[in-house]
N, C-alpha and C positions, 0 to 999 in steps of 0.2 A: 710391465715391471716384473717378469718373471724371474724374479731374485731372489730366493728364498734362503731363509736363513733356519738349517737343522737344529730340531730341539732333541730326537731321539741319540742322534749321534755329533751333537754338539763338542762333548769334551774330547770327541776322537778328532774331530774336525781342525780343534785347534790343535790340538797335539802335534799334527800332523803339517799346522801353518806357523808351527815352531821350530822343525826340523827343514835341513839340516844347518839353513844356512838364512842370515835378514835377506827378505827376497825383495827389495824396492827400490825405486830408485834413490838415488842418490843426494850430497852435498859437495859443494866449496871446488873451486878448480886447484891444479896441481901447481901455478904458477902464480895466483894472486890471490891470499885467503880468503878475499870479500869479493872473489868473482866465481860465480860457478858455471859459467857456460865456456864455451871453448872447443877451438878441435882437435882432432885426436887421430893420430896414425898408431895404426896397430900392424906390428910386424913379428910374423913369426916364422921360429926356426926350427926344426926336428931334424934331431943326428942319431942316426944307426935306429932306424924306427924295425922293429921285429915283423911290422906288416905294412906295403907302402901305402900313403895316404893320397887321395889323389884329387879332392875336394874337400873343402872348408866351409863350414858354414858358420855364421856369424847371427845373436839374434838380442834384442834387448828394447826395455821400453824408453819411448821418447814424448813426452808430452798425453799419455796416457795410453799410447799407441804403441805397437807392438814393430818392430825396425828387423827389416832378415836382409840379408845379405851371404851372398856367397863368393869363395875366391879358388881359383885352381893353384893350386901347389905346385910348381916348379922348381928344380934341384933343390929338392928339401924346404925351402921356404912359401909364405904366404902374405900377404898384403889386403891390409881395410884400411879407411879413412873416412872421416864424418866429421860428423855437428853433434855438440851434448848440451844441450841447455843447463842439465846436471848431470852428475856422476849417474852411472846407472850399473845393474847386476848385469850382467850378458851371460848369455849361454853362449859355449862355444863347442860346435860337434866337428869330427873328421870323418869322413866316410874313406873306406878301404877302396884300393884299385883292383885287389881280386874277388873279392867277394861280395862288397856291399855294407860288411861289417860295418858299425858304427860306435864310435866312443864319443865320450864328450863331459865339458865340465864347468863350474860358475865360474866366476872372475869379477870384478867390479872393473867395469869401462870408466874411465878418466878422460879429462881434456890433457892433451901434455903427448909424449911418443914415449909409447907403450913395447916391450917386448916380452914374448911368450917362447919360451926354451924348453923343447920336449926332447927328453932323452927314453930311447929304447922304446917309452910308448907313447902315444899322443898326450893321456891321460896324469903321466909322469911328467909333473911339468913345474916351471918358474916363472911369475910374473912380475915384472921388473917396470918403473914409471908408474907405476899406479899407485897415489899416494890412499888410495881411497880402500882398494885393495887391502894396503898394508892397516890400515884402521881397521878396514872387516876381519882382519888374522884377530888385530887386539882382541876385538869384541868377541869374536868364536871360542877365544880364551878362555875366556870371561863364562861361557857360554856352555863349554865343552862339555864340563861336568852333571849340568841337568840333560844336556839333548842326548849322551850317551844314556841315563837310565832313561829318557823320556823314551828313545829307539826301541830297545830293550822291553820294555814296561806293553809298548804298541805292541810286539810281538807276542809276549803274554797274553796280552790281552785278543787279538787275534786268532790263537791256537784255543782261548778260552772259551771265546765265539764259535767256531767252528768247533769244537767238542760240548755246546750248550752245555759249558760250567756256569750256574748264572753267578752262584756264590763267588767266584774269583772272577766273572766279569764286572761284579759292584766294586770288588775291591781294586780290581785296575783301573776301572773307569774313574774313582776316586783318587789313584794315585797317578792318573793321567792328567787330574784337572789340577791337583798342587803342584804337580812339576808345571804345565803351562804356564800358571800364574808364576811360577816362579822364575820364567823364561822371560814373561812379560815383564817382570818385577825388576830385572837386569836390566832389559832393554830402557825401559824409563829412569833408572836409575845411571846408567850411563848417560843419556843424556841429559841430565840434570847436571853432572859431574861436567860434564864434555859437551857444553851448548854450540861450540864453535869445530865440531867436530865433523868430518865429510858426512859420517853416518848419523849425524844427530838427528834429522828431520825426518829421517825411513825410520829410524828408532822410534822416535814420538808415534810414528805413524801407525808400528804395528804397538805399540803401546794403548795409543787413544782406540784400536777396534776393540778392545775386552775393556779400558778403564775409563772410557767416555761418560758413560750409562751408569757408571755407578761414582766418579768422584770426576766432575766435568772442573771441577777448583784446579785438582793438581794438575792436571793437562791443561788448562787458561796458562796455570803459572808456569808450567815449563814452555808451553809455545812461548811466550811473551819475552821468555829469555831470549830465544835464537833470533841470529842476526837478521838484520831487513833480509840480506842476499838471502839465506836458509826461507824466511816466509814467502818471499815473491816467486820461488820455484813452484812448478807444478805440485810438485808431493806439500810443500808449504801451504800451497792455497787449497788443495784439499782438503788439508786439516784444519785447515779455516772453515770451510764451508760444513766442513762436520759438527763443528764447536758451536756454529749458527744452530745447525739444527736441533742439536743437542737443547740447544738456550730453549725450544721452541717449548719440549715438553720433557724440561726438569719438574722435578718434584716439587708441586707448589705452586708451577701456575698455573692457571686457569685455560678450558678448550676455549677457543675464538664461538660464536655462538653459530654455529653452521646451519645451513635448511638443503634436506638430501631426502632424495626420494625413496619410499617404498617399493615392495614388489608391485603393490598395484598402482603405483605410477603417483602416488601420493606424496604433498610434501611434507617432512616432517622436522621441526626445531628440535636440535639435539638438544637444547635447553627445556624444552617439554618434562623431560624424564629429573628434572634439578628434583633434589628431595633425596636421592635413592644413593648408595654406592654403587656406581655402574661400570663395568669394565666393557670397552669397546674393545672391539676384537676386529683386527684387518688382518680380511683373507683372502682367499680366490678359489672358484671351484679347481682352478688345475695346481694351486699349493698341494702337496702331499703330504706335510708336516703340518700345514693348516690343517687337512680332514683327518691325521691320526690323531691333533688334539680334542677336536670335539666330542667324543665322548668324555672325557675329561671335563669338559669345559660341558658338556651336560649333567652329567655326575653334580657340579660344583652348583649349577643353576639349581637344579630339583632338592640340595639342597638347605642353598641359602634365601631362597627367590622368598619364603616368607618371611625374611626378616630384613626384608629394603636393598636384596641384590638383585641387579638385574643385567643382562649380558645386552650390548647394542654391535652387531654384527655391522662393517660397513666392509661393502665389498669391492675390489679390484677390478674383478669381470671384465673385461670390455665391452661395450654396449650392443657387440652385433654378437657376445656372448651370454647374452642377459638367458636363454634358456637351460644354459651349462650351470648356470646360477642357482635357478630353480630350480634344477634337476640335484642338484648337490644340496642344500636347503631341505629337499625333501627324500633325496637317501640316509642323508645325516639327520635326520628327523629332528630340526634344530625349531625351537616351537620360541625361539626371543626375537625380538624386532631385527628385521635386517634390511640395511641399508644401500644405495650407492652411489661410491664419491666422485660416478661422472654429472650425477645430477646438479653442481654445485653450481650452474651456471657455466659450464665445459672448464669449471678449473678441478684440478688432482687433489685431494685432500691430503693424501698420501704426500704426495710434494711440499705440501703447505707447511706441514706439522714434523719434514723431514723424515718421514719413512721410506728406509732403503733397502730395507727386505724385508717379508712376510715369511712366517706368522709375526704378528707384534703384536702389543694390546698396550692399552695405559687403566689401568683404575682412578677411578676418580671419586672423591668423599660424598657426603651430600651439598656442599657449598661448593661444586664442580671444581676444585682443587685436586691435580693430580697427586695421586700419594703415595704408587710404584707403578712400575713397565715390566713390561719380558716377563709376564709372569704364565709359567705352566709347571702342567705334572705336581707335584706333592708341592714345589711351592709356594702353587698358587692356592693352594687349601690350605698351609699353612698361615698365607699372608690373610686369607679372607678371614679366618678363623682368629686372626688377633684382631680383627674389627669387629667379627658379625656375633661374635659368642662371650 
């Protein structure tokens, strides 16, 4: 599960999964509102192109699967055709006959006959048939006015990094994280307005990754609005299977009562430790963002451990990595219980509880009741400190 989710450079990350355009798949077909699957012939034309195009390449996801295709250009024109379960983003490149050169640009793939009209350049183009398309124009409307400062904002804050400004790297990294949210905040807002929209469920989608974790109410209610067709698509049951996870470990319920083994092969009931405010911490010796937090997250032990905090490490590893474990354990000099959830009887704990990237953690009260997640860096001192002080 080497999927690690950046705590250092987290508000750049989304920043950066905001611009420039919603990058997922799709809703709804061009020809029956409550059907979204269908095929799709893509034909395109280029007139008086300033450099000849001599190869096409075509590329887009299908059922979470990543679809390439290429086609040779002849007098001016090119030709796809396929299968779309649902609308999807495509990339489309041309590569040059003399040089290699290459351009290229998004489009939303539709079921329906689609055509692309490049004048002068590849890149100078029209897309025509694609109802799904002309939604994503709405939406980037909609859109246009945060992702230009959000671009903007990246660059500042980029030239600020490389000049170690730290003073105007706080203050971009702050005003990178209110524009996201504010991009995010569109995005769910249009689908709420627009349930029956091609984009509604790629919209939920990049919606539900930042507002799962913190308000799992508003995303139940907006999924629940979109049609059966919108949930039964892949991007649909995605967001289902996230919602589950989610449910696992909101605020409030209770860990399952686990038995997982120590370093020295010992089993130990995470219900042992009830009594205490405990944050478990899942990680792995090859996370990167997991070993820049633990001095942090030692810092935080050393000093709340006398007042009923205690940190429960459950690791990732894999079992024929169990010495990477302990070698990391003991360059981190991490001196709290650690744990690992292959011991569980070969079930993933990870999988259990729906963790889909590390670092993660859950805090939990003394009546093993979760009471926050995703907590680091000055956060997570702030959150311990409205309990332990």
């Amino acid at each position: 599960m080497k999927n690690t989710l950046f705590d250092e450079g987290a508000i750049v990350f989304i920043a950066l999964l905001c611009l420039p355009t919603i990058s997922f798949p799709q809703t709804q077909n061009i020809h029956n509102s409550h059907s979204l699957n269908g095929k799709f012939t893509l034909k395109g034309v280029m007139t008086n192109l300033i450099e000849p195009v001599e190869t096409i390449y075509l590329s887009y996801n299908e059922h979470g699967k990543v679809i390439k295709d290429s086609a040779k250009v002849k007098d001016g024109n090119y030709f796809f055709s396929g299968f779309l379960s649902e609308p999807a983003e495509a990339t489309i490149e041309a590569c040059s006959a003399k040089n290699n050169n290459r351009s290229s640009f998004y489009f939303f793939l539709d079921a329906g006959n689609i055509t692309i009209a490049s004048i002068s350049r590849f890149d100078n183009y029209i897309v025509k048939g694609s109802r799904a398309e002309v939604e994503s124009q709405k939406l980037n409307q909609l859109l246009r006015p945060v992702q230009d400062e959000l671009k903007a904002t990246l660059q500042k804050y980029s030239q600020a990094s490389k000049n170690k400004e730290d003073t105007l790297v706080k203050v971009y990294q702050q005003r990178l994280a209110e524009l996201s949210t504010q991009t995010i905040q569109i995005s769910g807002e249009f689908v709420r307005k627009n349930p029956r929209s091609r984009l509604a469920v790629n919209s939920l989608e990049l919606f539900s990754r930042i507002e799962l974790s913190k308000n799992i109410s508003k995303v139940e209610e907006i999924y629940s609005s979109l049609p059966v067709a919108s949930k039964n698509t892949y991007t649909g049951h995605f967001i289902l299977d996230r919602i589950k996870d989610e449910r696992k470990t909101r605020i409030g319920e209770k860990l399952p009562p686990y038995t997982l083994k120590d370093t020295a092969g010992n089993f130990i009931r995470l219900s042992s430790y009830k009594g205490q405010y405990l944050l478990f911490d899942f990680w792995a010796s090859w996370c990167k963002p997991c070993r820049a937090e633990n001095p942090n997250l030692t810092n935080m032990y050393k000093k709340y451990k006398e007042k009923g905090f205690l940190i429960i490490g459950i690791s990732l590893d894999e079992p024929a990595d169990k010495q990477k474990w302990l070698a990391a354990i003991s360059d981190d000099r991490l001196v709290w219980p650690q744990l690992s959830e292959y011991s569980n009887t070969n079930k993933k704990v990870s999988k259990e509880l729906g963790v889909r990237a590390i670092p993660f953690n859950l805090l939990v009260n003394k009546e093993g009741k979760i009471i926050a997640k995703n907590l680091r860096g000055k956060n997570l001192e702030e959150v311990l400190k409205s309990y332990m002080e």
